[in-house]
N, C-alpha and C positions, 0 to 999 in steps of 0.2 A: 351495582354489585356491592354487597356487605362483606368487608374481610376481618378476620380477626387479627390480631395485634400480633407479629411474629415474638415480641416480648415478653409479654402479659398474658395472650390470648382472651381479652378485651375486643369486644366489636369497633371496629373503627368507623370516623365519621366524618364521610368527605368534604375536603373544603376546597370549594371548588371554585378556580382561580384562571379560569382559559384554560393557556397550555402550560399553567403552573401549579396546575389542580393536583394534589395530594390527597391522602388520606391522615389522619391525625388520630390516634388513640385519648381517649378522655378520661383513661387511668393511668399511665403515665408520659401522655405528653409525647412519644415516638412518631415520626412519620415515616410513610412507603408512598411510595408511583409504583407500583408493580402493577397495580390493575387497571393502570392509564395508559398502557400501551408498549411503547419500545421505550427503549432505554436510552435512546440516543438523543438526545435533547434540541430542541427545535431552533433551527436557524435564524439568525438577525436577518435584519431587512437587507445590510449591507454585501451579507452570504449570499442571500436568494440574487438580489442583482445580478452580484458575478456568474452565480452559475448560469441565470438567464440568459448574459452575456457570453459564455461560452458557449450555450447553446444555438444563439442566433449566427455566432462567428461557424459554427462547426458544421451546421445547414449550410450556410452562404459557400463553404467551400466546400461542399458536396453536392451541393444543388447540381443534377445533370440538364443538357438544354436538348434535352429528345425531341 
């Protein structure tokens, strides 16, 4: 996707970084993530654990024995 600069309205040019991939204007140097997805920024490894962990605890005491 090509976005223009919300700044300048300069084309921007993505630098692309995993999940730390931005977009970077080359006229004044601005950056945006708007066209990299949600806004909500991606978990550490230590987050995902936990959640996994509450999910295997939350199965375990819901698991029925039909």
């Amino acid at each position: 996707m090509r976005c223009s600069c919300q700044n300048c309205g300069a084309y921007m040019v993505q630098d692309e970084k995993g999940l730390g991939s931005r977009c970077i204007c080359p006229e004044c140097f601005a950056t945006c993530n708007a066209c990299m997805g949600t806004r909500q920024t991606p978990m550490d490894a230590d987050s995902l654990k936990f959640m996994l962990l509450q999910r295997e605890r939350y199965d375990a005491e819901h698991e029925s024995d039909d």
